[in-house]
C-alpha positions in Angstrom: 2.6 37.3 10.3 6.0 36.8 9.6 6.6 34.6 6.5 10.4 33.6 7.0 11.1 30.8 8.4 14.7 29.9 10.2 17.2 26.7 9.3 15.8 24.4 11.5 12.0 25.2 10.9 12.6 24.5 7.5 15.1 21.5 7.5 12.3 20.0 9.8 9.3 20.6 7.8 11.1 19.5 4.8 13.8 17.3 5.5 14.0 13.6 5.2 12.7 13.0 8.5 9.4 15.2 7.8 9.1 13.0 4.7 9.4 9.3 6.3 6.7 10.8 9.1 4.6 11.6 6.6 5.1 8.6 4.6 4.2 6.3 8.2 1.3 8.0 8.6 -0.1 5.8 5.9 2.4 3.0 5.4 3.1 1.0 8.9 5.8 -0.4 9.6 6.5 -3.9 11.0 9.9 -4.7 12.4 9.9 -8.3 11.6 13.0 -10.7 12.1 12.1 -13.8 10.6 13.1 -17.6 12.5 16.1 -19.3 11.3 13.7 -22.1 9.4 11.7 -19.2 7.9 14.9 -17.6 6.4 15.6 -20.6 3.5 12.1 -19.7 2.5 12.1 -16.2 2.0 15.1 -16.7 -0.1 13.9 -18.9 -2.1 11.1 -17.1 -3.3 13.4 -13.9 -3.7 15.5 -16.2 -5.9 12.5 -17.7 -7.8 10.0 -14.6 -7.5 8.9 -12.2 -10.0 9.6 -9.9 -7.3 12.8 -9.4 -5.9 12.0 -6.8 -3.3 11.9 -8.4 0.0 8.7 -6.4 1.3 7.0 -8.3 -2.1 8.4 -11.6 -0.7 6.9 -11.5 2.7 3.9 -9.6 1.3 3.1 -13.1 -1.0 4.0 -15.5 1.7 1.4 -13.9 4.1 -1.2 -13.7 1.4 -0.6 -17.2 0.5 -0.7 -18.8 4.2 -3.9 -16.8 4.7 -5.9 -18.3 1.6 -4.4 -21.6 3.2 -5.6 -21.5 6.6 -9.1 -19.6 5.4 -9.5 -21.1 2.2 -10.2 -18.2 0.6 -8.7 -14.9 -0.5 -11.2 -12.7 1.8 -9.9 -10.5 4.6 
């Protein structure tokens, strides 16, 4: 078998697209665009937050409201 692979073969085995399909195999992604009323929120607790990343943000928020409405932490 030939072992030499062309340009293209190996641009797309090892390129930056190869790399974000690998990395969505196992990290989903969620298009989310938050309501006007929602936005004040989110930046407060990217102002106030021990973390500033936005994922974080929204990743605390959802957490939070879900031990509100359940009462617990469980999934």
């Amino acid at each position: 078998m030939d072992q030499k692979m062309n340009a293209t073969t190996s641009t797309r085995q090892t390129g930056n697209r190869a790399r974000v399909r690998r990395y969505r195999t196992y990290h989903r992604r969620i298009d989310y665009v938050p309501s006007p009323d929602v936005l004040p929120i989110i930046y407060h607790y990217l102002k106030v937050g021990t973390d500033p990343c936005l994922a974080g943000v929204i990743d605390y928020l959802v957490r939070t409201g879900h031990r509100a409405i359940t009462g617990n932490g469980e999934k």
